[in-house]
C-alpha positions as CSV (number, residue, x, y, z in Angstrom):
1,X,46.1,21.9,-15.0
2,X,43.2,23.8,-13.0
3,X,39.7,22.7,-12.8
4,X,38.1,24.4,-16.1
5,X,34.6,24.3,-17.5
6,X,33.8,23.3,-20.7
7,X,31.9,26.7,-22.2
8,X,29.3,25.6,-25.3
9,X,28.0,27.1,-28.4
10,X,25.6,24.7,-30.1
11,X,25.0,25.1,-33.9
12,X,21.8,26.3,-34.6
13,X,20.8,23.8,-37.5
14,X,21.8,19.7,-37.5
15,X,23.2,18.2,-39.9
16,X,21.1,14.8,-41.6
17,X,22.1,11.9,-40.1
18,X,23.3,9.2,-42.3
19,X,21.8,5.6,-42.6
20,X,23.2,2.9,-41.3
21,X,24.4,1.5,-45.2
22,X,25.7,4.6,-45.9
23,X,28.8,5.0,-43.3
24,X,32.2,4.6,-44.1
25,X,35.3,4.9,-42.0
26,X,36.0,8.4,-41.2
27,X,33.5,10.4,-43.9
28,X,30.9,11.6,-41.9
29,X,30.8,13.9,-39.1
30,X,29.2,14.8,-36.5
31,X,27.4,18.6,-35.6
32,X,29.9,19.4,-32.8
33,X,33.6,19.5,-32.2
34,X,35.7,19.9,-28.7
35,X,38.6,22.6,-28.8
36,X,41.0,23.7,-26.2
37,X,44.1,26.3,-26.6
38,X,47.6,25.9,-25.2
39,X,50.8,28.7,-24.8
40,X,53.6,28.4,-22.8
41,X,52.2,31.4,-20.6
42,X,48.7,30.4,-19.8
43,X,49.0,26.4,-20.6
44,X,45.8,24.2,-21.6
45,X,43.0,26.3,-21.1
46,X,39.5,27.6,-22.8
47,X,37.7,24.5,-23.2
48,X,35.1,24.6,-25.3
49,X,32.3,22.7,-27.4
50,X,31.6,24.6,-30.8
51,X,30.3,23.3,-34.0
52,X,31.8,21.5,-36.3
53,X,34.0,23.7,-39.0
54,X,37.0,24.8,-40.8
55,X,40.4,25.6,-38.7
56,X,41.8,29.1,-39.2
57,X,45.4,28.6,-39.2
58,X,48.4,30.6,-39.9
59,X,50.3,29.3,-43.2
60,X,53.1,29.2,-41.5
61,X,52.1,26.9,-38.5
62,X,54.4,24.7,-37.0
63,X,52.1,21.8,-38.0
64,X,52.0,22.0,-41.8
65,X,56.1,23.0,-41.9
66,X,57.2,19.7,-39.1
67,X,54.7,17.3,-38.6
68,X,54.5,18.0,-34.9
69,X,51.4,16.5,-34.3
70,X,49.8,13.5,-32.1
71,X,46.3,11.4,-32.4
72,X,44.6,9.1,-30.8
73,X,41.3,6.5,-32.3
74,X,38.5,5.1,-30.0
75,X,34.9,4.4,-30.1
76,X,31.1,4.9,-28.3
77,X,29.0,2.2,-28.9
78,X,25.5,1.9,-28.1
79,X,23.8,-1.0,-25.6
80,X,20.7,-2.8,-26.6
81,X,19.6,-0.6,-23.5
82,X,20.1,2.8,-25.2
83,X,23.3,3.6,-23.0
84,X,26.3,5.1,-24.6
85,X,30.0,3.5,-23.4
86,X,33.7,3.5,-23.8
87,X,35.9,1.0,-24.4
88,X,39.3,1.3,-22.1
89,X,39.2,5.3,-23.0
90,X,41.9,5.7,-20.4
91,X,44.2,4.1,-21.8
92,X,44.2,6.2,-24.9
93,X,44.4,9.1,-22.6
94,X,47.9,7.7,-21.3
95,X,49.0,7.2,-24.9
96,X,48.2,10.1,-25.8
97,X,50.5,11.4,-23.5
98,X,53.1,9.3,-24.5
99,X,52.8,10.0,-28.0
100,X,53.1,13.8,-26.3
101,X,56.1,13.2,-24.5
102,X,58.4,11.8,-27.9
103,X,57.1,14.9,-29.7
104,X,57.8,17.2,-27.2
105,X,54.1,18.5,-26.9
106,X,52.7,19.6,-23.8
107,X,50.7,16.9,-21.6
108,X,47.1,16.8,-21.2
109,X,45.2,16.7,-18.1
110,X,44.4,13.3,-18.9
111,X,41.3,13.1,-16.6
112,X,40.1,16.6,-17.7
113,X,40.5,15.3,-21.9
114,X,38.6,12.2,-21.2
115,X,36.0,14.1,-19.2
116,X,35.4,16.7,-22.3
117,X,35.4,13.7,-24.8
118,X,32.2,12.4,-22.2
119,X,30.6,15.8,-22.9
120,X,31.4,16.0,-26.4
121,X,29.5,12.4,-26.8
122,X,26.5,12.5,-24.2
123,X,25.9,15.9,-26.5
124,X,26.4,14.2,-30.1
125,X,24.7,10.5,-28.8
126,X,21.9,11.2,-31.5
127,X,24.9,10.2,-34.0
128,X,25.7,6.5,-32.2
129,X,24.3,4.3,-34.9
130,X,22.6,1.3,-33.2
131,X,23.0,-0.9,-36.7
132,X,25.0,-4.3,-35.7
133,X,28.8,-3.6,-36.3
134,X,28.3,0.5,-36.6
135,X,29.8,2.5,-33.6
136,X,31.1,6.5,-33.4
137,X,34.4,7.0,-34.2
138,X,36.5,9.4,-32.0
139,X,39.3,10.9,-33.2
140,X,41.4,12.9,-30.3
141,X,44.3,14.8,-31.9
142,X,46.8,17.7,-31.2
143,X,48.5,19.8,-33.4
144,X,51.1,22.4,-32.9
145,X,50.0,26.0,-34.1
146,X,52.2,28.8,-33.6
147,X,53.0,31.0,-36.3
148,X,57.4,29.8,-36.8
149,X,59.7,28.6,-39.3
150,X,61.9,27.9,-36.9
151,X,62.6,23.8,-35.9
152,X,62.0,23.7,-32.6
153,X,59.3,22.7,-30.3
154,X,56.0,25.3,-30.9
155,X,55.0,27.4,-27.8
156,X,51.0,27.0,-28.7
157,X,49.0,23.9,-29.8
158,X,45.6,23.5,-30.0
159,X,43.9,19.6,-28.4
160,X,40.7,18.9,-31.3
161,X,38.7,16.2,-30.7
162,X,36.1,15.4,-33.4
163,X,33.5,12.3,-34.3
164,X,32.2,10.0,-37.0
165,X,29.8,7.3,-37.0
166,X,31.1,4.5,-39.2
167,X,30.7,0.7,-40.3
168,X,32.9,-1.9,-40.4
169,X,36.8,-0.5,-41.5
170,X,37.3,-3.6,-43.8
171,X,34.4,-4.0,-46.0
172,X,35.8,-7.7,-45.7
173,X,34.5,-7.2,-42.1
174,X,35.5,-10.6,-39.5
175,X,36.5,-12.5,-42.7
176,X,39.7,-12.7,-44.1
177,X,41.8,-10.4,-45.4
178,X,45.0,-10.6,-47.4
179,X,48.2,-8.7,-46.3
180,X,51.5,-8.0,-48.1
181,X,54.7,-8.4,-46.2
182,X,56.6,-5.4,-46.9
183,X,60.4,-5.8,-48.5
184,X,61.5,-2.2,-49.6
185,X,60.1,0.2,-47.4
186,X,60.5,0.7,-43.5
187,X,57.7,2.0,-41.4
188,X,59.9,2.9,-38.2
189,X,63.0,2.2,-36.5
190,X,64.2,1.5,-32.6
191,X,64.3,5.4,-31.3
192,X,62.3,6.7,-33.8
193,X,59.0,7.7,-33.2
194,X,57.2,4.4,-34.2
195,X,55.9,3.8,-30.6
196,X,53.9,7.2,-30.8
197,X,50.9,7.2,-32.8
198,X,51.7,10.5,-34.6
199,X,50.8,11.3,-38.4
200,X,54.3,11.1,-40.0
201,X,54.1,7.4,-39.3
202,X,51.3,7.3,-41.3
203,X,52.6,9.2,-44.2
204,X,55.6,7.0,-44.6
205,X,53.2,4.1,-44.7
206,X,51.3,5.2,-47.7
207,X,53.4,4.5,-50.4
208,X,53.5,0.6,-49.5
209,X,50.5,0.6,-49.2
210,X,49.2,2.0,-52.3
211,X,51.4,-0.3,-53.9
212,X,49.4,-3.4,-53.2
213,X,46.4,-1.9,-53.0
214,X,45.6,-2.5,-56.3
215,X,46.1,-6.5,-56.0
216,X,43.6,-6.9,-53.7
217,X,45.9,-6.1,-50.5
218,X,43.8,-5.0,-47.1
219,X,47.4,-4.3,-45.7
220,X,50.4,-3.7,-45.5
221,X,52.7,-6.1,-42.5
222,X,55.5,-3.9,-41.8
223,X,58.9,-5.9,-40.9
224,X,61.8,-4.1,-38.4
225,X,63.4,-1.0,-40.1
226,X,66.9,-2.8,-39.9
227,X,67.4,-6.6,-40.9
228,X,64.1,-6.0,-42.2
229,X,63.5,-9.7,-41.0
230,X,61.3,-9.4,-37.9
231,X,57.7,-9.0,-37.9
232,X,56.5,-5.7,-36.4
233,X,52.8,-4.2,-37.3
234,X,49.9,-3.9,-39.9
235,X,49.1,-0.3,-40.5
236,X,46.3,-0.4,-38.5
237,X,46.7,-3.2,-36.3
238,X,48.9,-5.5,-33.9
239,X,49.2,-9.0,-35.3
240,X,48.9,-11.9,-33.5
241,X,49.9,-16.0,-34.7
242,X,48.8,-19.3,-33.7
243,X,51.6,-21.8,-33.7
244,X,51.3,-25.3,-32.8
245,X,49.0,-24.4,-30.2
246,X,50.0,-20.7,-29.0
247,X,49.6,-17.3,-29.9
248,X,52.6,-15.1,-30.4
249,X,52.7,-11.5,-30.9
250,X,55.8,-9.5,-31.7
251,X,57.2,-7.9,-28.2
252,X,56.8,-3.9,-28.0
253,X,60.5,-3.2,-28.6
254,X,60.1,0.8,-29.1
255,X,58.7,1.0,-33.0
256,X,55.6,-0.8,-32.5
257,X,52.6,1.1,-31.0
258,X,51.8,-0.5,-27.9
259,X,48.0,-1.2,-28.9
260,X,45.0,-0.7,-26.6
261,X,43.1,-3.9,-28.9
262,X,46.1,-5.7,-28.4
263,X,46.8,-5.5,-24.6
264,X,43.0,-6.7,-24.6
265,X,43.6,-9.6,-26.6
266,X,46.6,-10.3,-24.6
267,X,44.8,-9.9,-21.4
268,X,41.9,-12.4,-22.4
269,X,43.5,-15.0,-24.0
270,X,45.2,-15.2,-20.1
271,X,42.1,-15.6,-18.8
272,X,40.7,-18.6,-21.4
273,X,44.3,-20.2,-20.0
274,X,44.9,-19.7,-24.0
275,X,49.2,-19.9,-24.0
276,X,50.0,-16.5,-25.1
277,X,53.9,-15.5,-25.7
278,X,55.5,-11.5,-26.4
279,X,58.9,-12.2,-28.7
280,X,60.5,-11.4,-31.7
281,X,59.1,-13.6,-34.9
282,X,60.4,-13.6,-38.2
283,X,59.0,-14.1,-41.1
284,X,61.7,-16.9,-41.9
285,X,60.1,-19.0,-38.5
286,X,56.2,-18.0,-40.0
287,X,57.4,-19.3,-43.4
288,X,58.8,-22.8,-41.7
289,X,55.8,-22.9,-39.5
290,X,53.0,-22.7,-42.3
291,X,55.1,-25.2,-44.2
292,X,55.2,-27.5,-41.1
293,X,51.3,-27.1,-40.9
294,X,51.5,-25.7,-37.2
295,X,50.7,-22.3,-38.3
296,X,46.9,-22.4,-37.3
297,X,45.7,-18.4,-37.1
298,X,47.0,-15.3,-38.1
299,X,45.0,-12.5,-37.2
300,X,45.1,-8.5,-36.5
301,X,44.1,-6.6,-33.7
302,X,42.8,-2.6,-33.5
303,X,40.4,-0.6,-32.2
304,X,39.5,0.4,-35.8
305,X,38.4,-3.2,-37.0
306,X,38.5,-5.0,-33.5
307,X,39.5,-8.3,-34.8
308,X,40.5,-9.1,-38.6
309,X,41.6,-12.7,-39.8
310,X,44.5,-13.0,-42.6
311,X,43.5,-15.7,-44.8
312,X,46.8,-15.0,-46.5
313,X,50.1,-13.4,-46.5
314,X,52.3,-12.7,-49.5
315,X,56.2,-12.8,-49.0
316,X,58.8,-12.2,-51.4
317,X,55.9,-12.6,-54.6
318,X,54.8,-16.3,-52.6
319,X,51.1,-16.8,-51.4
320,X,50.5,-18.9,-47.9
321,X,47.4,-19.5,-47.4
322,X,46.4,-19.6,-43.6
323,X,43.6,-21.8,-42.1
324,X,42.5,-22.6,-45.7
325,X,41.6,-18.8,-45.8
326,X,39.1,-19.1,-43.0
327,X,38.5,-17.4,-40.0
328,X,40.1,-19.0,-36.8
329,X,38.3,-20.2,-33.8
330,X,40.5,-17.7,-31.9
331,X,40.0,-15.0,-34.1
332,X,36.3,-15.8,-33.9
333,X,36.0,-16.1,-30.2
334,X,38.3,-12.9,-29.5
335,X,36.2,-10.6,-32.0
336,X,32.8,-11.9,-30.2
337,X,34.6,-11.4,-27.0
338,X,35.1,-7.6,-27.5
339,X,32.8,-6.5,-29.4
340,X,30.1,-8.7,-26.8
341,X,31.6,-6.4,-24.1
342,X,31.5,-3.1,-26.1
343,X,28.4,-3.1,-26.8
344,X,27.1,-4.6,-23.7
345,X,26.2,-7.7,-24.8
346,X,27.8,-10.1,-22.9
347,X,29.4,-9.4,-19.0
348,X,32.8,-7.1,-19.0
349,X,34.7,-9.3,-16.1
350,X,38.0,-6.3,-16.1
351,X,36.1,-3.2,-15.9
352,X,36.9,-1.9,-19.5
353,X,33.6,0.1,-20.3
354,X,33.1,3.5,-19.1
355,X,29.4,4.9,-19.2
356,X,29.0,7.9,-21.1
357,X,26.0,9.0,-19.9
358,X,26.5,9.4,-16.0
359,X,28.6,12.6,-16.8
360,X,27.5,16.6,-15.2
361,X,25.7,18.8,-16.8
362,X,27.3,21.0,-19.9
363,X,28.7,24.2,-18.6
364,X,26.8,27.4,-20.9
């Protein structure tokens, strides 16, 4: 893609910002929004930062008629110093693009998106709440737009990217949560589209999950779409056991999304010489293990709630209580861990934060 500008028209009234007791995930928004346009013919171009609004989109888009659509979920968060950072933003950026690449959109510049998403947030830092546990929600997302009833990939898309400060996902916040194993229903499926984060995923999720909602579920732990035997993903999150001494998470195996929280959880658990194994688990071997009393932690990991215990997992209409219900020492360390480093709080040895504020002057 060619260099571009980013071209600004700032809203002429803001919007109240919210206090810090008031935020939920995904409610709020801020006063800005970043847009840019693809075609075939002219390819990602007219950057721009507008304010936030309504889309005006043709009823018969490609997006509402087959679901040909991609997102991405990262954070700002604010230092005790005032600075706003990133967490590991590139590495949404190359998801992103993989998530493009299965649904047959067009790549982003991936350097040019993350660079707009800097100016999108050194304009909206106002909105960073500094409240312990708070941080701005970005939400990067493409959708295809042409006017086509056709099936077949759309010629023009449009790359939004839009941002809400929020609290804590789980009100449960770093303590337990329960999760129901899923029996019925299948999330994805090897060479579906289960590795890309796209919205149909999500859809497909949501009758599970408002199944157990009612009974006090956070979650729903998704098993493989086949034998429907092997442990896969939580809705939002990776999941990660302790047994008899190490940590296992279920191998990416092409229908679990390959989760920026959870390659960080892999990486430092490394580094703390904590034994840490990728395989296939079944629920069969987490059953034998919790009877056996070796299985010490269950926990998920996401950038939405960084680190979340399961104090218990139901199975085929049977509690198991993990760690009494607690939360794990793991658990604990890991969440203090990242969240220590994302908000600059404690010393980032892997050079995951990116500064928000060392970015060039808006283009007008």
């Amino acid at each position: 893609m060619e260099e571009q500008s980013i071209q600004m028209n700032l809203c002429s009234t803001k919007k109240e910002k919210p206090s810090s007791d008031q935020l939920e995930f995904g409610k709020i928004f801020t006063d800005h929004m970043f847009i840019m346009d693809y075609s075939n013919e002219e390819g990602w171009h007219d950057a721009r930062i507008i304010p936030y609004q309504p889309l005006a989109l043709d009823p018969s888009a490609m997006v509402f008629h087959y679901g040909q659509s991609v997102f991405e979920g990262l954070k700002a968060y604010l230092t005790p110093d005032g600075e706003a950072q990133l967490f590991r933003p590139e590495k949404n950026m190359q998801r992103l693009n993989r998530s493009n690449n299965r649904l047959c959109i067009p790549p982003v510049d991936e350097e040019f998106a993350l660079h707009a998403i800097k100016q999108l947030i050194a304009l909206e830092k106002d909105w960073i709440p500094s409240a312990e546990g708070t941080s701005l929600y970005i939400r990067p997302f493409i959708i295809s737009t042409e006017p086509y009833l056709g099936v077949a990939p759309s010629s023009h898309y449009q790359f939004i990217v839009i941002l809400s400060p929020v609290g804590a996902y789980y009100k449960e916040g770093i303590n337990p949560v329960k999760i129901a194993v899923e029996n019925q229903y299948v999330r994805a499926v090897l060479g579906g589209t289960g590795e890309a984060k796209t919205g149909g995923n999500y859809a497909s999720s949501l009758k599970a999950q408002e199944m157990v909602a009612d009974k006090g579920f956070a979650q729903v732990l998704w098993l493989d779409g086949v034998e429907k035997k092997y442990i896969e993903e939580v809705g939002s999150m990776n999941v990660f056991f302790k047994i008899n001494g190490e940590v296992v998470t279920p191998a990416l195996n092409g229908s679990i999304l390959e989760g920026v929280t959870r390659n960080s959880v892999i990486q430092l658990l490394k580094h703390w010489n904590v034994p840490v194994v990728e395989r296939r688990i079944s629920m069969e071997e987490l059953y034998q293990a919790n009877k056996a009393g070796i299985l010490e932690e269950a926990f998920g990991a996401g950038t939405a709630a960084v680190i979340s215990p399961i104090g218990q997992l139901t199975w085929q209409e049977e509690d198991y209580i993990i760690n009494n219900g607690k939360t794990g020492e793991i658990a604990r360390r890991l969440y203090d861990t990242l969240t220590g480093i994302q908000y600059g709080k404690e010393k980032d040895p892997f050079d995951w934060i990116v500064k928000v504020d060392k970015v060039e002057h808006l283009v007008k």
